[in-house]
VMD Tcl script that builds the backbone (N, CA, C; Angstrom):
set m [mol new atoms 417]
animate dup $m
set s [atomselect $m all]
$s set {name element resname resid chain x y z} {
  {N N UNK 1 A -3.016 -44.552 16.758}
  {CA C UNK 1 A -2.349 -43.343 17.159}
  {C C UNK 1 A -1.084 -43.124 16.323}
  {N N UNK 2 A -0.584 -44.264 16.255}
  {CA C UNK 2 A 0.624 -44.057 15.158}
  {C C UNK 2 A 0.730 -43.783 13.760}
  {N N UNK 3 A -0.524 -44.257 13.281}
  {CA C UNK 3 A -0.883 -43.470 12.088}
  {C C UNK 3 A -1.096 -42.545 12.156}
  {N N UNK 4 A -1.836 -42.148 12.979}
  {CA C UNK 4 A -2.795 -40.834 12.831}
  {C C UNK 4 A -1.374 -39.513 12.573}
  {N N UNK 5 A -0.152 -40.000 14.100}
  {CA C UNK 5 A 1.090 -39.151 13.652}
  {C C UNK 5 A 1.814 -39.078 12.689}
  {N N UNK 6 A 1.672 -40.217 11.719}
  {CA C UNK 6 A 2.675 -40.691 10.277}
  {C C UNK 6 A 1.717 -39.761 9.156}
  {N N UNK 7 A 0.619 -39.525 9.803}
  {CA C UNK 7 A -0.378 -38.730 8.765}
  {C C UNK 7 A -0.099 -37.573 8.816}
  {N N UNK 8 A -0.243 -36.961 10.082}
  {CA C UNK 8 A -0.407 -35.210 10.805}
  {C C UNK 8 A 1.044 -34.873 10.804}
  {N N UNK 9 A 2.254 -35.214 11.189}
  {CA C UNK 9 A 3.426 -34.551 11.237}
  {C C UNK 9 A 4.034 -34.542 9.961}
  {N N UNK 10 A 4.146 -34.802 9.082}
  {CA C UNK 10 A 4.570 -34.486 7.763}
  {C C UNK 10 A 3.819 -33.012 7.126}
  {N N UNK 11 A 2.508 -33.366 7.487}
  {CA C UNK 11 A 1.563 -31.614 7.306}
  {C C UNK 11 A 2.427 -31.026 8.109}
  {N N UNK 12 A 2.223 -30.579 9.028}
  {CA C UNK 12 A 2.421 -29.918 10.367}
  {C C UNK 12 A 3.607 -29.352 9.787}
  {N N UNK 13 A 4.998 -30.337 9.124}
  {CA C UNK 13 A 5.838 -29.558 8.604}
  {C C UNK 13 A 6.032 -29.151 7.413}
  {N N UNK 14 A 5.401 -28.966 6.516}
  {CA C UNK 14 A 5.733 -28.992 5.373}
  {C C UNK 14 A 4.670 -27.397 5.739}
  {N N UNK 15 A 3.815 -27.071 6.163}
  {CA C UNK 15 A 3.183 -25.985 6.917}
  {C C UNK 15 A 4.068 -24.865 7.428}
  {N N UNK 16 A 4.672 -25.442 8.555}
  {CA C UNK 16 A 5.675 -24.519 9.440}
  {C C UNK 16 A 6.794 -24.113 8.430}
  {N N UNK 17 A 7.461 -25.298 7.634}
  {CA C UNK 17 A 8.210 -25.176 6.523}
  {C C UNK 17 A 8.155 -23.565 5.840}
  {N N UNK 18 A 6.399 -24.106 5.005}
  {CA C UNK 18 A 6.088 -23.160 4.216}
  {C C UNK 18 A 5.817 -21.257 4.492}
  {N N UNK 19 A 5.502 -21.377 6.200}
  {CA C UNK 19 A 5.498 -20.061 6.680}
  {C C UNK 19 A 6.699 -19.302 6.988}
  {N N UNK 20 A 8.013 -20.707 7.291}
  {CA C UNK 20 A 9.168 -19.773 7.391}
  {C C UNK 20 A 9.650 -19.317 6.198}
  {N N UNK 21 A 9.333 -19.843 4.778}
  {CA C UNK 21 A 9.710 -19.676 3.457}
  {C C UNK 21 A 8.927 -18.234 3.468}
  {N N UNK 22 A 7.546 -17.784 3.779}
  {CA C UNK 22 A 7.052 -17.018 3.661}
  {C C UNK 22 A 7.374 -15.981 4.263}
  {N N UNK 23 A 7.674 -15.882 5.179}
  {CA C UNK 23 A 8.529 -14.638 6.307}
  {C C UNK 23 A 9.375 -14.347 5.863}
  {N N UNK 24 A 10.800 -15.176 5.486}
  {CA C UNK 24 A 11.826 -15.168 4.882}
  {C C UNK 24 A 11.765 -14.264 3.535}
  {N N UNK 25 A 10.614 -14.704 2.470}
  {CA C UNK 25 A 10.320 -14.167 1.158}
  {C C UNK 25 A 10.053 -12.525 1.235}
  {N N UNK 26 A 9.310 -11.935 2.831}
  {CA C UNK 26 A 8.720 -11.003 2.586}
  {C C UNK 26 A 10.177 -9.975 3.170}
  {N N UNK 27 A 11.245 -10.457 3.683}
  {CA C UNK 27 A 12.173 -9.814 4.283}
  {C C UNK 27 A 11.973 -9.294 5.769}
  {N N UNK 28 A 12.880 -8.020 5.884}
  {CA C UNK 28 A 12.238 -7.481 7.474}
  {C C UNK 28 A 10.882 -7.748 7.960}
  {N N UNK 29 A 9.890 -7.674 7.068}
  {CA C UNK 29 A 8.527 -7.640 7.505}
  {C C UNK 29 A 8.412 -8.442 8.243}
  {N N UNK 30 A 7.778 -8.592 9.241}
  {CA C UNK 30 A 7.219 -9.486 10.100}
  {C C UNK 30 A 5.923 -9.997 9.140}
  {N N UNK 31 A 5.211 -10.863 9.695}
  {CA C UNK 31 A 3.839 -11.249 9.229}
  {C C UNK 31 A 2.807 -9.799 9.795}
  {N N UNK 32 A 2.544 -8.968 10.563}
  {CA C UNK 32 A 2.439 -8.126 11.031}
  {C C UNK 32 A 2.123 -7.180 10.015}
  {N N UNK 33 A 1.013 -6.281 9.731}
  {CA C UNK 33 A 0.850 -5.766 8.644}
  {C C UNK 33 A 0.870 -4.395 8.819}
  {N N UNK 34 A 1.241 -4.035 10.288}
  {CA C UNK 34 A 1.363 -2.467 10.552}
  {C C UNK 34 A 2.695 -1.882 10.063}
  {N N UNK 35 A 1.498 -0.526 9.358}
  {CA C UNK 35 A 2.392 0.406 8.389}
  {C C UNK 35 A 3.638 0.906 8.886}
  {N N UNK 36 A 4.821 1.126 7.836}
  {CA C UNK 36 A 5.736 1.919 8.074}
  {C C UNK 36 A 5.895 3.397 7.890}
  {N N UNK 37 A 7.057 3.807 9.104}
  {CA C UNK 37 A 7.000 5.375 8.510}
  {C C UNK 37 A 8.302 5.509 8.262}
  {N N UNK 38 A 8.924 5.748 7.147}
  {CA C UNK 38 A 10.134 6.150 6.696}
  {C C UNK 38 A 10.499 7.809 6.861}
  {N N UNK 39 A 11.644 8.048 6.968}
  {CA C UNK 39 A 12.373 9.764 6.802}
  {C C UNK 39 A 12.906 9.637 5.767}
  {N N UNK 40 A 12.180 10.561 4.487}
  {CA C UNK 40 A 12.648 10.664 3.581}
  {C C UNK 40 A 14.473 11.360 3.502}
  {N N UNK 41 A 14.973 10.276 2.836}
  {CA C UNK 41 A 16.632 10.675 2.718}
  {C C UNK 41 A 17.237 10.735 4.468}
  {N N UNK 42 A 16.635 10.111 5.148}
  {CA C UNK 42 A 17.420 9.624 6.471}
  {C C UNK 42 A 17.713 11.353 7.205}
  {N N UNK 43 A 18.828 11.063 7.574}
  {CA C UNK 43 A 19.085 12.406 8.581}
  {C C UNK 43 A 19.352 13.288 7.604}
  {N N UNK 44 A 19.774 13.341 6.232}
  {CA C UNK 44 A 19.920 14.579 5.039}
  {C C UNK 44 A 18.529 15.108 4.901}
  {N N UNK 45 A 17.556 14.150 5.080}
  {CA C UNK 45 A 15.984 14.836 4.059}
  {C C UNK 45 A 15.759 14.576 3.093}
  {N N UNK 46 A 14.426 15.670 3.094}
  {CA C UNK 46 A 14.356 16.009 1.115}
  {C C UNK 46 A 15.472 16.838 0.628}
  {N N UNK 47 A 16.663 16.731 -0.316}
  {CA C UNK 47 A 17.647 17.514 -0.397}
  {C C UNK 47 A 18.410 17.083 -1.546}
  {N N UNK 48 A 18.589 17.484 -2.488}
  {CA C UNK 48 A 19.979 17.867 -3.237}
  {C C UNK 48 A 21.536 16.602 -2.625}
  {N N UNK 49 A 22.010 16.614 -1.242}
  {CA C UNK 49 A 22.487 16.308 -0.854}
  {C C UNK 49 A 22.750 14.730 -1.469}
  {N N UNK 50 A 21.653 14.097 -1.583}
  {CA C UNK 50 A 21.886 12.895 -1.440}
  {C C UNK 50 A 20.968 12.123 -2.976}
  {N N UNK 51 A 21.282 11.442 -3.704}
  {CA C UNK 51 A 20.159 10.879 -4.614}
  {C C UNK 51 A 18.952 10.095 -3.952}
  {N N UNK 52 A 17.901 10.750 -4.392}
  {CA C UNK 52 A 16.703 9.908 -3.513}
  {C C UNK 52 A 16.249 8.650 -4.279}
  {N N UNK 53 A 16.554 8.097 -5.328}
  {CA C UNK 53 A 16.358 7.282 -6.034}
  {C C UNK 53 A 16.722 5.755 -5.279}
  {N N UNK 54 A 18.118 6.274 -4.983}
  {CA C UNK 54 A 19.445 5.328 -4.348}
  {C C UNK 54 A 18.655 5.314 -3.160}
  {N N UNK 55 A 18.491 6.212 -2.236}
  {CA C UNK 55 A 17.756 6.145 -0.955}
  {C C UNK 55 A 16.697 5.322 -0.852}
  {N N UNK 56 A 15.402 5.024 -2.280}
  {CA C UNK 56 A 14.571 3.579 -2.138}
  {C C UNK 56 A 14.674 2.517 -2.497}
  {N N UNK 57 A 16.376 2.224 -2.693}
  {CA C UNK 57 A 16.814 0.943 -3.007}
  {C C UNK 57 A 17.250 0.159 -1.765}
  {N N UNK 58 A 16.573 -1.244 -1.898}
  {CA C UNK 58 A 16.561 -2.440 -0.459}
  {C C UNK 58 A 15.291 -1.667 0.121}
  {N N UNK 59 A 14.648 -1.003 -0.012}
  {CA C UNK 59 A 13.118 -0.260 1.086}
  {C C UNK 59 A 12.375 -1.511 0.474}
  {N N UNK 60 A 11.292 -1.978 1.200}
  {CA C UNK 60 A 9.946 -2.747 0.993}
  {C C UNK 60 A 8.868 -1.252 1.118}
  {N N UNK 61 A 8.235 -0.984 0.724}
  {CA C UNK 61 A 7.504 -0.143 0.439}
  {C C UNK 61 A 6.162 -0.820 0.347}
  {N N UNK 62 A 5.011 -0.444 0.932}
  {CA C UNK 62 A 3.829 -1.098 0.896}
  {C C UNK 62 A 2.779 -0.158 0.578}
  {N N UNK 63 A 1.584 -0.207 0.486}
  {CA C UNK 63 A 0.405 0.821 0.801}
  {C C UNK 63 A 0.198 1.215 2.306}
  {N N UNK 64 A -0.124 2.429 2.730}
  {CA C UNK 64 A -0.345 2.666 3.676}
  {C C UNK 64 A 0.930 3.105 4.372}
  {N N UNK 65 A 2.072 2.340 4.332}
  {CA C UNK 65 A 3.100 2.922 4.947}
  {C C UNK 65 A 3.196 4.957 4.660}
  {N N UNK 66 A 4.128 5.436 5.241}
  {CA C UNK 66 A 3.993 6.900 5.513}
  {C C UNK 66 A 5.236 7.270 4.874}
  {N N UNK 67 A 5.682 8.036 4.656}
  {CA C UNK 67 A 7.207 8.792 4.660}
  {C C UNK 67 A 6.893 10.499 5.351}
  {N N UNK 68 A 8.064 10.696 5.671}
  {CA C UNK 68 A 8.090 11.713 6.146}
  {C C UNK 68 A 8.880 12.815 5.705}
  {N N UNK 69 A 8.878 13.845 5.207}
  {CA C UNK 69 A 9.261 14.573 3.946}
  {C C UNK 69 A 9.855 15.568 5.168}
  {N N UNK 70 A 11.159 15.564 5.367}
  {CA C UNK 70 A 11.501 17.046 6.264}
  {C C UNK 70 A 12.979 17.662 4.896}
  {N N UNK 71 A 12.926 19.156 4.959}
  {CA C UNK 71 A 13.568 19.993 4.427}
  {C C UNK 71 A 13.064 21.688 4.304}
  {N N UNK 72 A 14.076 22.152 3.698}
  {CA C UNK 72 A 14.405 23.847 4.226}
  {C C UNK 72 A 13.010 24.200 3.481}
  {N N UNK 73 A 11.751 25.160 3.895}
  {CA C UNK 73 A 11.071 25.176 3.308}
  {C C UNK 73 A 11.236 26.284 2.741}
  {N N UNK 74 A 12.244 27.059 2.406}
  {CA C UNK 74 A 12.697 28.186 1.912}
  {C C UNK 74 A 13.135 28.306 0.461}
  {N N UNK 75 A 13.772 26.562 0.799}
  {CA C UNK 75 A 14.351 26.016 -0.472}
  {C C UNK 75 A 13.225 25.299 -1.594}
  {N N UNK 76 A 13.085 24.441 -1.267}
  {CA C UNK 76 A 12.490 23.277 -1.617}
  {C C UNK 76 A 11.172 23.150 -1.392}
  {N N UNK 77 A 10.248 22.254 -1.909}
  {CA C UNK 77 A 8.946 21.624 -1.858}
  {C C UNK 77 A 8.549 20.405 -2.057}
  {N N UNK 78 A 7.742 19.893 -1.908}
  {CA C UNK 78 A 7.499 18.250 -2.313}
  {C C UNK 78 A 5.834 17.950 -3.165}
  {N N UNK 79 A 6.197 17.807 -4.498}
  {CA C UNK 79 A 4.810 17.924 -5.160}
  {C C UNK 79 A 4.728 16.571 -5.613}
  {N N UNK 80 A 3.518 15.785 -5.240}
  {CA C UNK 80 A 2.940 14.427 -5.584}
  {C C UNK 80 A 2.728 14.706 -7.411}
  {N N UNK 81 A 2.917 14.126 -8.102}
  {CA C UNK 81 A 2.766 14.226 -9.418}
  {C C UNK 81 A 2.470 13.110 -10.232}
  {N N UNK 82 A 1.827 13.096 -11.268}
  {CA C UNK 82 A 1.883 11.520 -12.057}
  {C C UNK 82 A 2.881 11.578 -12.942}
  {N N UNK 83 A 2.949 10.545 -13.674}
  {CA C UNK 83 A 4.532 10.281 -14.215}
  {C C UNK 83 A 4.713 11.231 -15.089}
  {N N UNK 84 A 4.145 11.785 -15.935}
  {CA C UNK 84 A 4.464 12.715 -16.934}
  {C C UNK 84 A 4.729 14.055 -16.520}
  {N N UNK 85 A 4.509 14.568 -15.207}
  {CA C UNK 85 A 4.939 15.505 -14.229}
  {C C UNK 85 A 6.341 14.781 -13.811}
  {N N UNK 86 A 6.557 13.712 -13.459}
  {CA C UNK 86 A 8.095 13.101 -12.563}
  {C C UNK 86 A 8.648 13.063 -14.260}
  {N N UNK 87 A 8.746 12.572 -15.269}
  {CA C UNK 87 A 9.529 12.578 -16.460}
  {C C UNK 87 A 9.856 14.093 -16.947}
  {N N UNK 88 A 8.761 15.039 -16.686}
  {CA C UNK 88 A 9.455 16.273 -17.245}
  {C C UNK 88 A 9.622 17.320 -16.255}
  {N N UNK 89 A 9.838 17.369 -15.311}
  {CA C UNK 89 A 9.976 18.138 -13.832}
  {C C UNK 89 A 8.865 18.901 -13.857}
  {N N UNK 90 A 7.580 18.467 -14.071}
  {CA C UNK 90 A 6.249 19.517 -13.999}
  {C C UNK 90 A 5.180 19.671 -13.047}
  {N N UNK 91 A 4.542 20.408 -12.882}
  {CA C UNK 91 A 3.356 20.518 -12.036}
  {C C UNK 91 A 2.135 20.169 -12.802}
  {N N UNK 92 A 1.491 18.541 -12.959}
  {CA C UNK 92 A 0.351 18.638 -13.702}
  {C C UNK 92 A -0.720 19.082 -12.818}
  {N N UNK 93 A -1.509 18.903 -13.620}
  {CA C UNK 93 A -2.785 19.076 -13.248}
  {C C UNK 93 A -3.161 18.470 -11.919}
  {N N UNK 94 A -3.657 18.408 -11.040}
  {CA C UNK 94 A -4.073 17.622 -10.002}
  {C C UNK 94 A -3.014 17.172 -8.848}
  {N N UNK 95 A -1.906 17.687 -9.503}
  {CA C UNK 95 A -0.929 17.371 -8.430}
  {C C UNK 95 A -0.690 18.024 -7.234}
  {N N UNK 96 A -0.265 17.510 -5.669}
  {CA C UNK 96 A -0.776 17.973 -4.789}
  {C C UNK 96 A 0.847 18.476 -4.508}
  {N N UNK 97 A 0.446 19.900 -4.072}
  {CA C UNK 97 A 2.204 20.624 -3.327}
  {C C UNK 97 A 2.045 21.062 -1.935}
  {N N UNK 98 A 3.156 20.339 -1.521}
  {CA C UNK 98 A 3.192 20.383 -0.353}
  {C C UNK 98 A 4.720 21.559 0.111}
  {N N UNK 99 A 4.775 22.442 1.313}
  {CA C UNK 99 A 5.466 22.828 1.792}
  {C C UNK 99 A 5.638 23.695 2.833}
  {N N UNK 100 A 5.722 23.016 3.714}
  {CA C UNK 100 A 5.603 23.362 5.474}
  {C C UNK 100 A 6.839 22.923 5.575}
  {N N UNK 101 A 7.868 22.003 4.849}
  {CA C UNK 101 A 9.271 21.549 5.441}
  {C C UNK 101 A 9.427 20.340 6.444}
  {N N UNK 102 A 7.804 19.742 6.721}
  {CA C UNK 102 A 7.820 18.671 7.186}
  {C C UNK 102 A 6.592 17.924 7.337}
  {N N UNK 103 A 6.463 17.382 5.766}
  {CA C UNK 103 A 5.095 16.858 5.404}
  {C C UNK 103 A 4.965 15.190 5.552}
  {N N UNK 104 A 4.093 14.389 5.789}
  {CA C UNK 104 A 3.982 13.172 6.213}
  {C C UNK 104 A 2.692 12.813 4.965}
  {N N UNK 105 A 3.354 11.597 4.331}
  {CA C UNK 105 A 2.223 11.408 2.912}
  {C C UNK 105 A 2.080 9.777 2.665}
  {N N UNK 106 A 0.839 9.588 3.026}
  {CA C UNK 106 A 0.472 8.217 3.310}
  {C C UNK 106 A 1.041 7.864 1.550}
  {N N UNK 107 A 1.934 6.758 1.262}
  {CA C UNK 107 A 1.579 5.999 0.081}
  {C C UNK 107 A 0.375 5.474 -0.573}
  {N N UNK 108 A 0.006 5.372 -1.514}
  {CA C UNK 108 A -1.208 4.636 -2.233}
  {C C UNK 108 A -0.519 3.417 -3.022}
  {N N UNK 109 A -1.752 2.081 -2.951}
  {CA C UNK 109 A -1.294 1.324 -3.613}
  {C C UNK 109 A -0.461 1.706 -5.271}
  {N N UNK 110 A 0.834 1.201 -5.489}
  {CA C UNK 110 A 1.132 1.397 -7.135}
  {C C UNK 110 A 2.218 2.793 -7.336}
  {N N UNK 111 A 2.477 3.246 -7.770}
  {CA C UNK 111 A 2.983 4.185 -8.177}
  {C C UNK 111 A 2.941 5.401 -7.701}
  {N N UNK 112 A 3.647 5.787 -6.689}
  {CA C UNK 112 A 3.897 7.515 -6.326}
  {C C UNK 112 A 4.863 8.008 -6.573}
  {N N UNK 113 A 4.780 8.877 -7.415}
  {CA C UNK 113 A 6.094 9.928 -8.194}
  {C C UNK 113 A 5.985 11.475 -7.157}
  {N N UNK 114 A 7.262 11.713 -6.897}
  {CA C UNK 114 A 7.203 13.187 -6.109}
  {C C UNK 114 A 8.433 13.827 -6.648}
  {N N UNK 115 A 8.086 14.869 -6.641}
  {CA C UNK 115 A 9.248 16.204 -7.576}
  {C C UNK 115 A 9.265 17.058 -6.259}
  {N N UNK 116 A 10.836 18.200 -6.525}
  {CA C UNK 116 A 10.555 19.472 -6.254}
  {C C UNK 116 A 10.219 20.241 -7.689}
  {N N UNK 117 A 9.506 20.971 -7.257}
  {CA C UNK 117 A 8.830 21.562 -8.135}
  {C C UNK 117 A 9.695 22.807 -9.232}
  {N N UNK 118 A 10.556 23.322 -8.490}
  {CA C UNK 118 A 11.658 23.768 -9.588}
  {C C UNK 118 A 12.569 22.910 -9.917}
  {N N UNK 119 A 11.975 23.309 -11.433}
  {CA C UNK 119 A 12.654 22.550 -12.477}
  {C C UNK 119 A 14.067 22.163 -12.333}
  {N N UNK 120 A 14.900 23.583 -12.411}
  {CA C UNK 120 A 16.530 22.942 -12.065}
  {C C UNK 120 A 16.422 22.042 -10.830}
  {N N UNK 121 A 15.798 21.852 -9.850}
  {CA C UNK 121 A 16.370 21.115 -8.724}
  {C C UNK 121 A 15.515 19.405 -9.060}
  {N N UNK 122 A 14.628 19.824 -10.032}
  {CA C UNK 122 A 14.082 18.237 -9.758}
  {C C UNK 122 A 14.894 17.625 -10.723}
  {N N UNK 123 A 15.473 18.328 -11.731}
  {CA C UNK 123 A 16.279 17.819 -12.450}
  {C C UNK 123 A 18.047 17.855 -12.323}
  {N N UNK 124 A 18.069 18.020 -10.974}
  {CA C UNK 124 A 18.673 17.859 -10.780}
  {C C UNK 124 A 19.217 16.704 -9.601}
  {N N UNK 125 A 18.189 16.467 -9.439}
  {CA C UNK 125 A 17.613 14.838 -8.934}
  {C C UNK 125 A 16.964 14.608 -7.593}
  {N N UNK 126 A 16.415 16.116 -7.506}
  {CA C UNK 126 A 15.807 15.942 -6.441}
  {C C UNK 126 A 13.699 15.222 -6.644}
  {N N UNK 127 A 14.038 14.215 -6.848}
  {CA C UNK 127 A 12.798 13.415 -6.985}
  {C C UNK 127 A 13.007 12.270 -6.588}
  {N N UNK 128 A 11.898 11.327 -6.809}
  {CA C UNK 128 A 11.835 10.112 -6.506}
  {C C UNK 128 A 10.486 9.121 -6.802}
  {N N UNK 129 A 10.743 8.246 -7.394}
  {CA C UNK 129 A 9.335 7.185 -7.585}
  {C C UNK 129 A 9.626 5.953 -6.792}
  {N N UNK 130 A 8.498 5.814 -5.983}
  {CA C UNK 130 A 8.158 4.647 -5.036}
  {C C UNK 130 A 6.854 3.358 -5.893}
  {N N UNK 131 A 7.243 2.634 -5.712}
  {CA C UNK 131 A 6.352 1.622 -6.537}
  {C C UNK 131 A 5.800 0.818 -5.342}
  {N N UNK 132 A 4.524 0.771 -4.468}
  {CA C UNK 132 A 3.764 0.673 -3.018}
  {C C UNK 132 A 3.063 -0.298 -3.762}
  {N N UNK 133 A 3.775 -1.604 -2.995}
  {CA C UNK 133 A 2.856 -2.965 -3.053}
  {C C UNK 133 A 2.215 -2.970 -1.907}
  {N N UNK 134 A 0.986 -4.542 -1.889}
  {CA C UNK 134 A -0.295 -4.557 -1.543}
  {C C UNK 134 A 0.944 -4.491 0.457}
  {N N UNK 135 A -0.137 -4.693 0.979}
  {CA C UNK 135 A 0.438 -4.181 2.792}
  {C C UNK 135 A 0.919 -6.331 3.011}
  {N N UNK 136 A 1.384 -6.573 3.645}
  {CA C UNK 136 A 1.738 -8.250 4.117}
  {C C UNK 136 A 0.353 -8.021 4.818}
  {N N UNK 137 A 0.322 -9.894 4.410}
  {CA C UNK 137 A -0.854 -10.279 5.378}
  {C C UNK 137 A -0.652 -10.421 6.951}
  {N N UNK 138 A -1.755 -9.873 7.735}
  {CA C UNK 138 A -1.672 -10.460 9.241}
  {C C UNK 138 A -2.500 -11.677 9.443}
  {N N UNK 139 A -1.764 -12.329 10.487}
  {CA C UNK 139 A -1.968 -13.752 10.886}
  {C C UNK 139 A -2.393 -13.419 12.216}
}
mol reanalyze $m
mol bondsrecalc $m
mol representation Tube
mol addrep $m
């Protein structure tokens, strides 16, 4: 019996060890793999107001998580774009525009670039690129 514990409790911790290293590594996340929903730019919005760039710095961003796009739809719009649309404030081809003033847009694994779609305002920094890693594993 006393072996058997001189055998098994050294696993046992170097295990528990390794899962709190792992929790720890992934940040807020729990082990828990249910999606997040973020408000884009907090209580400002989609807006001018605030740099949205700065706004996805410290975010964990995953696939599947949501954001939630609220602003004046009078003003503004929110167009999904690929990068050569987010580098030159454009509407390519295939890109999806959204504007109801309070749109909800599942992330995809990798790279989502979103503009407003006039030029002066996306260049004027109203955009943002999210880089959506794989979702944490559930246990």
């Amino acid at each position: 019996m006393t072996r058997m514990l001189t055998t098994i409790l050294p696993a046992a911790i170097l295990v528990i060890t390794m899962l709190l290293q792992f929790q720890r590594a992934i940040g807020s996340r729990t082990l828990d793999s249910t999606p997040v929903t973020y408000h884009v730019g907090d209580d400002e919005g989609w807006d001018l107001s605030i740099d949205m760039q700065s706004w996805t710095r410290g975010k964990e961003f995953h696939a599947g998580d949501s954001l939630v796009f609220e602003y004046d739809d009078q003003r503004f719009d929110v167009v999904l774009v690929n990068k050569e649309g987010f580098d030159s404030c454009t509407v390519n081809d295939g890109a999806k525009v959204l504007d109801s003033g309070n749109d909800k847009v599942q992330l995809a694994f990798g790279a989502n670039y979103f503009i407003d779609s006039v030029a002066n305002i996306c260049s004027g920094g109203l955009k943002m690129f999210i880089n959506a890693t794989a979702p944490p594993l559930s246990f």
